[in-house]
TIVEXSE-475490 format. One record per residue (C-alpha): residue in three letters; x, z, y. Coordinates in steps of 0.2 Angstrom, whole numbers, plus 5000, padded with zeros to 4 digits. Each point is the difference from the previous one (the first is absolute). Example, Ala and Ser with C-alpha at 12.3 -4.5 7.8 and 13.67 -1.06 7.14 Angstrom:
2
ALA506250394978/SER500649975017/
//
This chain:
470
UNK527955275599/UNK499550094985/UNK501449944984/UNK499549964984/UNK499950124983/UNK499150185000/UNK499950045019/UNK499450165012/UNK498649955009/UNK500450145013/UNK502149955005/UNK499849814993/UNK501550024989/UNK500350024981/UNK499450184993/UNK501250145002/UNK499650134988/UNK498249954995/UNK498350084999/UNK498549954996/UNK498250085006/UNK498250024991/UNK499649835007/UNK501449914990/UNK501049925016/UNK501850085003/UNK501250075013/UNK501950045002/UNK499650195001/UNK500850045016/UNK498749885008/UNK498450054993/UNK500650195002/UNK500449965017/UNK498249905003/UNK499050154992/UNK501150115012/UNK499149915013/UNK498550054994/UNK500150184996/UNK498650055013/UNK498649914991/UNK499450064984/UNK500149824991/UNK501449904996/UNK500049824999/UNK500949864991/UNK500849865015/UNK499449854989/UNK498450044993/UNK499450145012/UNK499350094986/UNK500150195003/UNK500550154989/UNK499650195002/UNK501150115001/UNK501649915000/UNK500749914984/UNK501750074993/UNK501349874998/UNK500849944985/UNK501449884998/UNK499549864992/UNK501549964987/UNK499249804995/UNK499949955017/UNK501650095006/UNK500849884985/UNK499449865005/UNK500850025018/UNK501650014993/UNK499749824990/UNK499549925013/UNK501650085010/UNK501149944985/UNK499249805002/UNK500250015018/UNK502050045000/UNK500349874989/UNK499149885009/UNK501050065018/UNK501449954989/UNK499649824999/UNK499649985020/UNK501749945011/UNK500950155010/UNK501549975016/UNK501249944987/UNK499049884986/UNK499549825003/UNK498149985002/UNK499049864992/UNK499549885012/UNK498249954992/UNK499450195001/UNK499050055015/UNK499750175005/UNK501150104994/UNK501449904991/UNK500650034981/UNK502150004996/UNK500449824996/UNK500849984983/UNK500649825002/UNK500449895013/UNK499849794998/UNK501349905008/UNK499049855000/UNK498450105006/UNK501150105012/UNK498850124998/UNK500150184990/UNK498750074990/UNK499350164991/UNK499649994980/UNK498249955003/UNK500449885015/UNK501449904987/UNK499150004984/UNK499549805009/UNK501949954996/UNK499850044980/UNK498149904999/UNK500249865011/UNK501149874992/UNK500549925017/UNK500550175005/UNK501050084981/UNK501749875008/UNK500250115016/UNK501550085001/UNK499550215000/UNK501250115007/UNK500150205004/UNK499050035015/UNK500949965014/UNK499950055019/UNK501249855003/UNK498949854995/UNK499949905018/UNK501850015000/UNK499749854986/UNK499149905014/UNK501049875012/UNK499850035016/UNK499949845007/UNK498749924988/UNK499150154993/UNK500649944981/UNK500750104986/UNK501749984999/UNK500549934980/UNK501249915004/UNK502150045005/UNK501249915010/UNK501950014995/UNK500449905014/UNK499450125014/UNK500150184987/UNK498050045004/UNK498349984992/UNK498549875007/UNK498449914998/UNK499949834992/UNK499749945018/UNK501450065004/UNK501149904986/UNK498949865009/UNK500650055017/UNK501450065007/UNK500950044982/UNK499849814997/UNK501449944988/UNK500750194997/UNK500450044983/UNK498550104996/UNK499350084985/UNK498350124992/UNK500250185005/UNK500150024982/UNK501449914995/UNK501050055013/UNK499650194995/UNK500749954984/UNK501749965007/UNK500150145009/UNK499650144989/UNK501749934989/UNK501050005014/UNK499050195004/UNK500350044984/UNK502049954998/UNK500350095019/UNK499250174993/UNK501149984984/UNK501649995011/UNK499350175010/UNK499850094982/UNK501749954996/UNK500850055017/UNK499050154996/UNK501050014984/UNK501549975006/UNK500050135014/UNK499350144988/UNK501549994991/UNK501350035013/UNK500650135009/UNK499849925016/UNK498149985002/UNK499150095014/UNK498350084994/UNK499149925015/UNK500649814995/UNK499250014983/UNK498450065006/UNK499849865014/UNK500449894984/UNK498550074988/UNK499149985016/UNK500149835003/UNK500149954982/UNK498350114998/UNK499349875014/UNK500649854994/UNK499150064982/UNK498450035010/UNK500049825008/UNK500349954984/UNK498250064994/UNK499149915014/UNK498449914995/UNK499849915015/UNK501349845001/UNK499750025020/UNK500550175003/UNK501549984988/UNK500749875006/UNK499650055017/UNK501150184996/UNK501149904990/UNK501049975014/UNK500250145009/UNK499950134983/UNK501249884988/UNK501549965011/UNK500150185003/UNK501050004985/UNK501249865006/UNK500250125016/UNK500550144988/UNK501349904994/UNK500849935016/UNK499650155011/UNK501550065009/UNK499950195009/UNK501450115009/UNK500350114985/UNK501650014992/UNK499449994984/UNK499549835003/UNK501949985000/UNK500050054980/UNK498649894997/UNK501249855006/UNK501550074993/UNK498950004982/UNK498749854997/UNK500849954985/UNK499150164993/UNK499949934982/UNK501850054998/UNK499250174993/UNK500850185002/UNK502149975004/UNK500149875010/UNK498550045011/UNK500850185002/UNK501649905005/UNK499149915014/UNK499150155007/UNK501850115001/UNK500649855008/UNK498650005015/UNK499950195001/UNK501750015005/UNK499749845012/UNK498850105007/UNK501050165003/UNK501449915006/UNK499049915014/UNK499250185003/UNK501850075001/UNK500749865016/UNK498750125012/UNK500450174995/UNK500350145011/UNK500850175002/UNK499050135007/UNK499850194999/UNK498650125002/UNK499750125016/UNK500150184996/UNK499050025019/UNK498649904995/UNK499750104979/UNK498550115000/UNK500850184996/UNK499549984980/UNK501349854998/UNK501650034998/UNK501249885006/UNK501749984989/UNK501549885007/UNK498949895009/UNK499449924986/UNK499050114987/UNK498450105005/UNK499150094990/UNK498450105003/UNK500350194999/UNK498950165004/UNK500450085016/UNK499250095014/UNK499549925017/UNK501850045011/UNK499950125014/UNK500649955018/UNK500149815009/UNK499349884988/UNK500949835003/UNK498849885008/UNK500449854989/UNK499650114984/UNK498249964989/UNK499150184999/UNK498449964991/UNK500949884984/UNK501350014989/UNK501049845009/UNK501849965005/UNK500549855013/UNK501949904998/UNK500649995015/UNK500649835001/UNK498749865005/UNK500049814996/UNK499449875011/UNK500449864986/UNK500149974982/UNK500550144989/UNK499950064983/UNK500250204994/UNK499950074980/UNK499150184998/UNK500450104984/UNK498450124997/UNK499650144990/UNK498550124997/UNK498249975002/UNK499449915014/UNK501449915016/UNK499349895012/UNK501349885007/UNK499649945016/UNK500649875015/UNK499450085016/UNK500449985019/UNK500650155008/UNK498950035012/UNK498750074983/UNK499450155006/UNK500650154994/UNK498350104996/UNK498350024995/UNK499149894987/UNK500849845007/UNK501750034999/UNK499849964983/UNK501149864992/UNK498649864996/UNK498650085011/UNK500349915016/UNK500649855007/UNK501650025003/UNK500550054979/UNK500249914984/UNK500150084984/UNK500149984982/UNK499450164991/UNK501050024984/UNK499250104987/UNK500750004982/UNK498949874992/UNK499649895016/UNK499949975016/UNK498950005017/UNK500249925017/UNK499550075014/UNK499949925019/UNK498650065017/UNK499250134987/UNK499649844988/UNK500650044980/UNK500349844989/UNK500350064981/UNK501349884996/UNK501049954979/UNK501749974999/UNK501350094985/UNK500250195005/UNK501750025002/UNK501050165009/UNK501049875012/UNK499249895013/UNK500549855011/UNK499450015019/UNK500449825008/UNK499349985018/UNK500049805003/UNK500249975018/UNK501049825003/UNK499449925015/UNK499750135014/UNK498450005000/UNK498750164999/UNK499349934982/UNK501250074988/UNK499750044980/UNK500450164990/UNK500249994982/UNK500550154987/UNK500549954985/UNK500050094985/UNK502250014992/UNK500350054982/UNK500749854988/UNK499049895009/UNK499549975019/UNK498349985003/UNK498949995014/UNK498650135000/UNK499249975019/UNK500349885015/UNK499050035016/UNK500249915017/UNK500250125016/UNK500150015018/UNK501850015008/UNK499850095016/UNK501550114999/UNK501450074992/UNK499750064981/UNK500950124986/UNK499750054984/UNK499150174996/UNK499450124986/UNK498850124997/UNK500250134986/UNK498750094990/UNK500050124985/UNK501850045001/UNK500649824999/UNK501649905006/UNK500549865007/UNK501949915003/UNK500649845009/UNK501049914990/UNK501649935004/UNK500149834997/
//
């Protein structure tokens, strides 16, 4: 269908580059070139709207006046496409055809509408009391579904929104209030929970033993509950409310598997600023360790298993050195393609080492045996049968089946392995802690026991690794 505004008669689309001919009627110029084209074995030429004819053929001239008035009418057609609803936008529900953006949406209409749609709900006195709200995709939602009424009204007894013929029905006698007063109530108690977040956000930025990662999940549940807290639609708030606003009690009761929550119990009395806070938290670090220290273990590294760069020193120390690949029997339980080293004592229960590292990049590793001891996969942390925290002087990786995980904790140059294996089954937990004045876990990660393990390094860029002896 041909659109509206200066059109070619010829492709039935707005003029590209317009002509006009003797007879006054005008062409993008690639059509009436191309249609004269056709042409060329008569002597005439003719114009495709009047049929007048020209002899010899007419030089074309871009027509500057008409090609502004193209691009007018393209500028008054992009901003009106900017009024029509896309994927994302509600649409206005009075519109037919193709359907402008709603800029409200009535919660006693249920029904969302474009400017010229809603103008009605400033005019009509019966209509200026409605309650007008963003558009919203969510309006039915407001709708009981088992009498087909808006839902004004909330029950305290039951924790839910309904109808008035609910409060008749089945919510007979409950302790019942509008939608509105009941909003009121909760946005206090919303607002006093987000102000305990922000201070427990205070409070952690000021000590030492904060993890990065629990303040975030903090500022991101507080960021949610502010949110909620600017929800026009009673309904929808009071409908998140529960789910959304006792996020923040959760926060405060939750109760993990890290050690740090220890500190947090060791310290609630946080108010006691600066000395006595850093009383408390010496006093759990060293609880900690000392709990770490009932599962330690003696072990020493396996000369027969160091790739022929590490150098192996009282059973202890390796350290990565540069050397050339030996000459002769290579010993089969020796890793050719990475710079590793095995201990050769395994565990089969709970055990808990200390490494001591040095240089630019160390993975520490818990590995079965029966790793393989070449190609791509021998790799600590790039198969199944590896974990391994790559230390690096300002952070840390872990790596398990080829899968990385960037993970924070305090670089330190010391490191806690504890392998968690009470009851005999194949589920066990490794932890690696990060030791300097304080003990603090870094990663925790649940693995299968299906044999024998022992502790392992790989060494990179000249650096060294030591089992302490505890």
């Amino acid at each position: 269908m041909q659109q509206e505004g200066p059109c070619c008669s010829i492709c039935l689309d707005l003029l590209k580059d317009p002509v006009t001919i003797p007879c006054g009627h005008s062409y993008c110029m690639d059509c009436i070139r191309s249609y004269w084209d056709g042409e060329d074995q008569k002597e005439t030429y003719s114009c495709p709207q009047c049929r007048q004819t020209f002899r010899p053929r007419p030089d074309l001239v871009r027509n500057t006046v008409m090609a502004d008035l193209v691009e007018e009418v393209k500028k008054t057609r992009s901003k009106a496409d900017l009024c029509y609803a896309g994927p994302g936008d509600v649409s206005c529900d009075f519109c037919t055809g193709r359907k402008l953006k709603a800029v409200k949406s009535c919660l006693q209409c249920l029904v969302s509408y474009c400017d010229q749609h809603l103008q009605p709900h400033y005019d009509v006195a019966a209509l200026k009391n409605h309650k007008l709200v963003d558009p919203s995709k969510k309006l039915q939602e407001n709708i009981c579904s088992s009498h087909n009424e808006v839902m004004k009204i909330f029950c305290r007894t039951d924790q839910q929104c309904i109808c008035y013929l609910c409060s008749l029905d089945e919510h007979k006698g409950h302790d019942t209030v509008s939608a509105a007063a009941e909003r009121n109530d909760k946005q206090r108690e919303l607002a006093a929970n987000r102000e305990k977040i922000q201070q427990r956000i205070r409070e952690k930025e000021e000590g030492v033993k904060v993890l990065q990662q629990e303040i975030a999940e903090l500022r991101r549940r507080s960021s949610e509950l502010e949110l909620l807290s600017q929800t026009d639609d009673h309904i929808q708030f009071l409908q998140n409310y529960t789910l959304l606003g006792r996020l923040s009690e959760a926060t405060d009761s939750a109760v993990t598997d890290k050690p740090q929550d220890v500190l947090s119990e060791e310290s609630t009395e946080r108010s006691q600023i600066n000395a006595e806070v850093g009383v408390l938290l010496s006093q759990a670090d060293q609880k900690i360790r000392d709990e770490l220290l009932k599962y330690s273990c003696q072990t020493t590294l396996d000369p027969n298993t160091a790739h022929w760069c590490i150098r192996v020193e009282d059973g202890f120390r390796a350290m990565h050195k540069f050397a050339h690949e030996p000459l002769g029997i290579v010993h089969p339980d020796r890793f050719t393609d990475w710079y590793q080293v095995l201990c050769r004592e395994s565990t089969t229960g709970s055990c808990y080492w200390e490494v001591e590292w040095k240089g630019g990049e160390v993975f520490i590793a818990v590995s079965h045996k029966s790793i393989s001891r070449a190609g791509a996969g021998s790799a600590f942390g790039n198969n199944d049968r590896s974990w391994a925290l790559q230390c690096f002087p300002d952070g840390y990786e872990f790596r398990h089946n080829n899968c990385r995980t960037p993970i924070s904790g305090p670089p330190s140059s010391r490191i806690g392995v504890h392998l968690d294996h009470p009851d005999k089954s194949n589920d066990s937990f490794l932890s690696f802690y990060s030791i300097s004045d304080t003990t603090t876990l870094i990663h925790r990660v649940k693995m299968q026991w299906s044999q024998p393990a022992c502790l392992g390094f790989g060494l990179y860029h000249y650096s060294s690794a030591e089992i302490c002896k505890l």
